[in-house]
Each structure stands twice: as C-alpha cells, then as structure tokens.
C-alpha positions as CSV (number, residue, x, y, z in Angstrom):
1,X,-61.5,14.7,-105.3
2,X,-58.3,14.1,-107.2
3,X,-58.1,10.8,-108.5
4,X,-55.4,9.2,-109.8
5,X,-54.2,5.5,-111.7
6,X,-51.9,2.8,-109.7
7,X,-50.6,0.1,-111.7
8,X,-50.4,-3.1,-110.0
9,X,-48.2,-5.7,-110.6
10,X,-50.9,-9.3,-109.3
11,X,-49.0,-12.9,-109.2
12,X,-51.9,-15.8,-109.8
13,X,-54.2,-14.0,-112.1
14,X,-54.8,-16.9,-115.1
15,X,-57.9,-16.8,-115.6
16,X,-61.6,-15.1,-116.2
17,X,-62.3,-16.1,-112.7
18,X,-58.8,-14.6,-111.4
19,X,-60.3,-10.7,-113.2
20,X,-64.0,-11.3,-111.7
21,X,-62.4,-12.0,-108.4
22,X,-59.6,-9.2,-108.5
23,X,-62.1,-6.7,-109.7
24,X,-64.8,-7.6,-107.2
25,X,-62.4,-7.3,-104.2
26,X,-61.3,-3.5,-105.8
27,X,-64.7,-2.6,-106.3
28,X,-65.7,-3.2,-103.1
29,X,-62.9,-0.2,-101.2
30,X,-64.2,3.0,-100.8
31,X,-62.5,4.9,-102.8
32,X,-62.0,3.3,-105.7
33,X,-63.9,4.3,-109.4
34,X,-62.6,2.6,-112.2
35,X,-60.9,-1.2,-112.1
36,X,-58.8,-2.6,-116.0
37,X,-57.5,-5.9,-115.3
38,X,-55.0,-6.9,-118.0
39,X,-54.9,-10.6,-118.3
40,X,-52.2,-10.9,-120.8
41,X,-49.8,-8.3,-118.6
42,X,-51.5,-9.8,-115.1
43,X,-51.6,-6.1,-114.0
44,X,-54.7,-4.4,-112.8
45,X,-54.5,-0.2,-113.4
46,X,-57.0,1.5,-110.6
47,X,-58.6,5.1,-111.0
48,X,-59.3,5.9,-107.5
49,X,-59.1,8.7,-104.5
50,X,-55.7,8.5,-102.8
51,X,-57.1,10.6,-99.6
52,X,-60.1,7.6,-99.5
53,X,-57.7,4.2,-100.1
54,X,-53.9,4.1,-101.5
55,X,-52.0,2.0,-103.0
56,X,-51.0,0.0,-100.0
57,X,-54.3,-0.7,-99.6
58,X,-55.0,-1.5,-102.8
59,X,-52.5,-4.4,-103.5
60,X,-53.4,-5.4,-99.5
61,X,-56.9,-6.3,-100.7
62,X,-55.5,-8.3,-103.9
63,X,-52.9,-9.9,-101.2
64,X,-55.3,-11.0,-98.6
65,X,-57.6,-12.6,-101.5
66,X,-54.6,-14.7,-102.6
67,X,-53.4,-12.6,-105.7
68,X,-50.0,-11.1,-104.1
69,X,-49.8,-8.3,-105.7
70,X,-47.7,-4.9,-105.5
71,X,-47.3,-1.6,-107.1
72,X,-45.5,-1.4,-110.2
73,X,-41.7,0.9,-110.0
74,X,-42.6,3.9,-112.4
C-alpha cells in the first residue's frame, strides 16, 4: 500500500458535532487510515489508499452526509 494525504475543502463544519460526524463518515470507507479535521480552516486532510477509495469518494461521503465538500487546488 501507498498511502497518500487529500485535503478537503468541507462547507458546514461549525462545530464539535460537525468533526465527530465528518470523521465518523471517513472512518467508516475502506481505505482510509488517518482522519485531521481542522475546525478553524473547515478542511479535513485524509491519509488513506488511493487504489482502496479516492478522493472523489472521499468528499462524496462528506457530500451525501450534508457537509459539501471538495478537494482542495494544490
């Protein structure tokens, strides 16, 4: 496995409930192995195995729990 960090860019993320919730819904795709929510930035960087879930995926998940979220331009 070669894992590697997405940035994602999450709209609606205000609170401690917003980072349990966003976290949770990560957590939960195969693939991924390390979730950092930023509160302050409302981005969440995710460590995870590109071949098991991308970062489509990724900011699907966030989407269809109600934080629209996206990948951040480099």
């Amino acid at each position: 496995m070669n894992p590697t960090e997405t940035l994602l860019d999450v709209r609606g993320m205000n609170c401690g409930s917003c980072v349990r919730h966003i976290s949770e819904a990560l957590d939960a795709l195969d693939g991924v192995e390390e979730v950092r929510p930023s509160l302050p930035d409302k981005t969440v960087l995710v460590r995870h195995d590109p071949a098991r879930v991308s970062a489509e995926q990724l900011a699907g998940a966030l989407t269809a729990r109600g934080y629209p979220a996206a990948t951040r331009a480099a």
